[in-house]
C-alpha positions as semicolon CSV with decimal commas, in nm:
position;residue;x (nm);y (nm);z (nm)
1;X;-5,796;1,384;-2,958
2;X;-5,601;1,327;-3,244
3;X;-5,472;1,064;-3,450
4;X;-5,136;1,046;-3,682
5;X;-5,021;0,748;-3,839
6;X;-4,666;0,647;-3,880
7;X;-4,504;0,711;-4,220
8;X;-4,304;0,431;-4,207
9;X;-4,458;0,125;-4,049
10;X;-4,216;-0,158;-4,147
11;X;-4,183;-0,381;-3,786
12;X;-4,460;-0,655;-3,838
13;X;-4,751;-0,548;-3,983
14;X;-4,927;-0,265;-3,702
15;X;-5,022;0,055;-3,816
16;X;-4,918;0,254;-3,506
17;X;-5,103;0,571;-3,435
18;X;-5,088;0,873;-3,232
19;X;-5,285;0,975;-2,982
20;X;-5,209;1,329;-2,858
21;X;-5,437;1,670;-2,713
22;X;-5,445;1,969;-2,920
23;X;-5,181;2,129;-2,676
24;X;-4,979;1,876;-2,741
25;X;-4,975;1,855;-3,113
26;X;-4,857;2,220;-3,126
27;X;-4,601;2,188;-2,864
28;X;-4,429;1,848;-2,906
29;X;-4,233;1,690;-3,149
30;X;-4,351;1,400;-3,375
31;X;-4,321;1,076;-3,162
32;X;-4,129;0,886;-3,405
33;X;-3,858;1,179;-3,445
34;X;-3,615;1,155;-3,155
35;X;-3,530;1,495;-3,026
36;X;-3,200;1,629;-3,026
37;X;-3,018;1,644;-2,652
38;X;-3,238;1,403;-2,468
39;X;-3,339;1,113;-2,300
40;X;-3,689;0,990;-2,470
41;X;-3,861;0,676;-2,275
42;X;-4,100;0,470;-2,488
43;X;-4,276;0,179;-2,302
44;X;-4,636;-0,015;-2,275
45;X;-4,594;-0,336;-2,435
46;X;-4,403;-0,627;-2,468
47;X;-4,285;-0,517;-2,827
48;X;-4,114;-0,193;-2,745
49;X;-3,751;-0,299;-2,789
50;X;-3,859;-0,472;-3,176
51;X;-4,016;-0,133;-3,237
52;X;-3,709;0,049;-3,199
53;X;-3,658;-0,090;-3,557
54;X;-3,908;0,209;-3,651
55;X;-3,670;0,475;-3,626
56;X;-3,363;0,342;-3,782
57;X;-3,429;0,391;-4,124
58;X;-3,525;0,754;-4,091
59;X;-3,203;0,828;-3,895
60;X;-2,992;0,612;-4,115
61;X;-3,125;0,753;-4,465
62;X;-3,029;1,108;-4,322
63;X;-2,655;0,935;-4,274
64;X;-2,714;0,982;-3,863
65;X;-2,490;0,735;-3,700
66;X;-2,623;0,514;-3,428
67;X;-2,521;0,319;-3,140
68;X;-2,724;0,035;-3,036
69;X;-2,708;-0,098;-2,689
70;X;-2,936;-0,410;-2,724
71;X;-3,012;-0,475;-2,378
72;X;-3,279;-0,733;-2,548
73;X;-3,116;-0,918;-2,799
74;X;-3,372;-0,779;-3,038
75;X;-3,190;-0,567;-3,304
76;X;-3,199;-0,764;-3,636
77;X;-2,916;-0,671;-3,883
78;X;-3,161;-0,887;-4,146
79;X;-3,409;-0,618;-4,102
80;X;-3,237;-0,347;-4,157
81;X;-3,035;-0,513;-4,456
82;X;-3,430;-0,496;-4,565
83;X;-3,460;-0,143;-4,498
84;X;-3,191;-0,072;-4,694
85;X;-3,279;-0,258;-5,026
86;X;-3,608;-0,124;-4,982
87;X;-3,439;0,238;-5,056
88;X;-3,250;0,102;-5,307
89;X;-2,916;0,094;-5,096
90;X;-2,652;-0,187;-5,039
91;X;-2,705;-0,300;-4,685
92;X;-2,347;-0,174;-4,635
93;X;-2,444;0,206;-4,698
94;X;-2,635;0,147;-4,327
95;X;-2,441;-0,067;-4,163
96;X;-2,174;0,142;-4,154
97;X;-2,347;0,414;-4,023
98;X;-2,499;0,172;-3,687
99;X;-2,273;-0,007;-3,412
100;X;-2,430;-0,296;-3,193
101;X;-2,322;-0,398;-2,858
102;X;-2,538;-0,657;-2,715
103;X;-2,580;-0,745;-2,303
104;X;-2,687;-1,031;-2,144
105;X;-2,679;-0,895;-1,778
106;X;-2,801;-0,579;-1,603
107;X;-2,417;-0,571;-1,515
108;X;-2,258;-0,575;-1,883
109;X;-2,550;-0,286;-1,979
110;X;-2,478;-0,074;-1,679
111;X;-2,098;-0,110;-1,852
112;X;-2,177;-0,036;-2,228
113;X;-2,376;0,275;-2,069
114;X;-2,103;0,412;-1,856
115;X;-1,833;0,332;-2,166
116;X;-2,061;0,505;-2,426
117;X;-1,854;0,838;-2,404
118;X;-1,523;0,654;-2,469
119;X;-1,728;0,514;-2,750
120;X;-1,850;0,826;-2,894
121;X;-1,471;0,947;-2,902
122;X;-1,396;0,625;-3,216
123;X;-1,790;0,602;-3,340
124;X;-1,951;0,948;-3,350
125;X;-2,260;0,856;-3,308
126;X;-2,626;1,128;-3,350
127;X;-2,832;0,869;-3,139
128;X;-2,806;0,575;-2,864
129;X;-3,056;0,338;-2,853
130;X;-3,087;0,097;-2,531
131;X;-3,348;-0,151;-2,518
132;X;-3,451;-0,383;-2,193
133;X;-3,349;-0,075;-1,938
134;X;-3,420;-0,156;-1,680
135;X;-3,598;-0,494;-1,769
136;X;-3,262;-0,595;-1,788
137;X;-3,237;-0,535;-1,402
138;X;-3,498;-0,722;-1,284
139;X;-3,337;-1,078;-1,308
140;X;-3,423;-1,273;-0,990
141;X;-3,070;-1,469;-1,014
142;X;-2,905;-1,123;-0,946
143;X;-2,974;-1,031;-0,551
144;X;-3,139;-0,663;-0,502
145;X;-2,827;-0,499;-0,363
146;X;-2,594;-0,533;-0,688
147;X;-2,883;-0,507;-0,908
148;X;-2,999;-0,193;-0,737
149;X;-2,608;-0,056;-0,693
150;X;-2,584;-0,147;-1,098
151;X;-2,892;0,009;-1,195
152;X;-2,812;0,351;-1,027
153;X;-2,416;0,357;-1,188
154;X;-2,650;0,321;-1,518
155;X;-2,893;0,563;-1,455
156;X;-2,552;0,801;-1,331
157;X;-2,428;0,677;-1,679
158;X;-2,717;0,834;-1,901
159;X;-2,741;1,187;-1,706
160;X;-2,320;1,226;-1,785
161;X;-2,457;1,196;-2,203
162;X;-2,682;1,498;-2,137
163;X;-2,454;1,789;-2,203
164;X;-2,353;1,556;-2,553
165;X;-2,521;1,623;-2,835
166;X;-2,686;1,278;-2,927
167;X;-3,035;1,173;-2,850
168;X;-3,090;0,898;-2,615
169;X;-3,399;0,674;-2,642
170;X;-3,465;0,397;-2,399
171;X;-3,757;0,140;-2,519
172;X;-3,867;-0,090;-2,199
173;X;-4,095;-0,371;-2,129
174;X;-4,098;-0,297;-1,772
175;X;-4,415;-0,310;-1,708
176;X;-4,474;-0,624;-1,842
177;X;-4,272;-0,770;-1,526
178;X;-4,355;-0,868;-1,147
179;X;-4,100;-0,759;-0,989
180;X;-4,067;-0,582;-0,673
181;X;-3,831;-0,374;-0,821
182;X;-4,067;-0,127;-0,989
183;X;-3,933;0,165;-0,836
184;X;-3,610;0,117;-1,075
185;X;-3,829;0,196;-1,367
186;X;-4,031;0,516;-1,157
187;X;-3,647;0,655;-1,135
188;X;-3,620;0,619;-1,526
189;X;-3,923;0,827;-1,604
190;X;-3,797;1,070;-1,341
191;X;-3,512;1,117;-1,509
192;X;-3,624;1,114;-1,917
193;X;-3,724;1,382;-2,069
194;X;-3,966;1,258;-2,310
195;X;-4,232;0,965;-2,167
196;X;-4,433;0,836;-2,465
197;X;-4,704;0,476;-2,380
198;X;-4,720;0,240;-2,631
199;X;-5,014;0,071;-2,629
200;X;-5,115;-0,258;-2,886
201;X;-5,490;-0,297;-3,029
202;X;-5,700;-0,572;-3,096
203;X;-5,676;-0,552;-3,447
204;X;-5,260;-0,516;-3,445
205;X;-5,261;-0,128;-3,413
206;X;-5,001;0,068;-3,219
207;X;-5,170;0,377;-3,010
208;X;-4,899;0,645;-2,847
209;X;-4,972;0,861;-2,586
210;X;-4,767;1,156;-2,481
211;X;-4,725;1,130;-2,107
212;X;-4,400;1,386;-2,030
213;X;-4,319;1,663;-2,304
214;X;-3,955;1,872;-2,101
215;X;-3,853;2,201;-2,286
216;X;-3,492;2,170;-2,425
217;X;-3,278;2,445;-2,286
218;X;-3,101;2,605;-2,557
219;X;-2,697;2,527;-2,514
């Protein structure tokens, strides 16, 4: 087994490592590089959607565009004014390069999923972030039928991006829940291509484990 630490680790004060087999290391790409063309699933712990922070200023320094689909009203626009100072930038030089669009319901997500082609048309975007999928979806107040019918129209929603090029990565606390809806998140590994587990230490560290590596096709 081994380990790789993160070269940027700016959310809180972890040190998030990797945790990989040799196999692995040769054949998969770094965990906190999204790959181009596909859907990447991170989950394990309560923190995933504030650790989507991680990846932003990578993306954002190469002048990648974002969208942010903040399914868990985590995104902070404070932090990444940070990021930016801490490079020396205005906070403008990145904000122009990311677009937010929060939901508060599993049924205004499942909308800024299925309307993220129209919005790749006026914001061309390199990579869509969506946190609290399908967390979002397990709301008790919302009866299974339209949370199960909303859930699939989302899921229908990310396979349309995969002929785009963007990268898609999904960061869920799913399993944190009790829900009896756990086979909505079982349908969302199905479908990623990319599964990494993000696990939290007792002294604050961040371990990732690779648990679905799928071959990109060339176009």
């Amino acid at each position: 087994m081994i380990t790789t630490s993160f070269h940027e680790p700016m959310v809180a004060t972890m040190n998030p490592l990797v945790a990989a087999g040799d196999a692995e290391k040769r054949s998969s790409p770094k965990p906190w590089v999204l790959p181009d063309r596909a859907l990447t699933l991170f989950y394990g712990c309560p923190e995933m959607p504030r650790l989507s922070h991680y990846f932003l200023p990578r993306i954002l320094v190469d002048e990648k565009r974002v969208l942010y689909l903040d399914g868990a009203n985590q995104i902070s626009p404070l932090l990444i004014a940070r990021f930016a100072r801490g490079r020396g930038l205005e906070p403008s030089a990145f904000n122009s390069l990311i677009r937010i669009a929060r939901a508060f319901t599993c049924f205004q997500l499942t909308e800024l999923v299925r309307r993220v082609p129209k919005e790749l048309a006026e914001f061309s975007a390199d990579v869509l972030i969506v946190t609290a999928l399908p967390d979002l979806y397990f709301d008790e107040d919302v009866q299974d039928r339209p949370a199960r019918a909303s859930f699939e129209h989302a899921l229908e929603g990310l396979r349309e991006l995969a002929p785009l090029p963007i990268s898609v990565a999904v960061f869920s606390d799913a399993t944190s829940f009790k829900t009896k809806r756990h086979d909505f998140f079982k349908k969302l590994r199905n479908q990623a291509d990319h599964i990494l587990k993000v696990e939290s230490g007792p002294d604050g560290s961040l371990s990732i484990t690779r648990e679905k590596d799928t071959p990109l096709l060339s176009a």
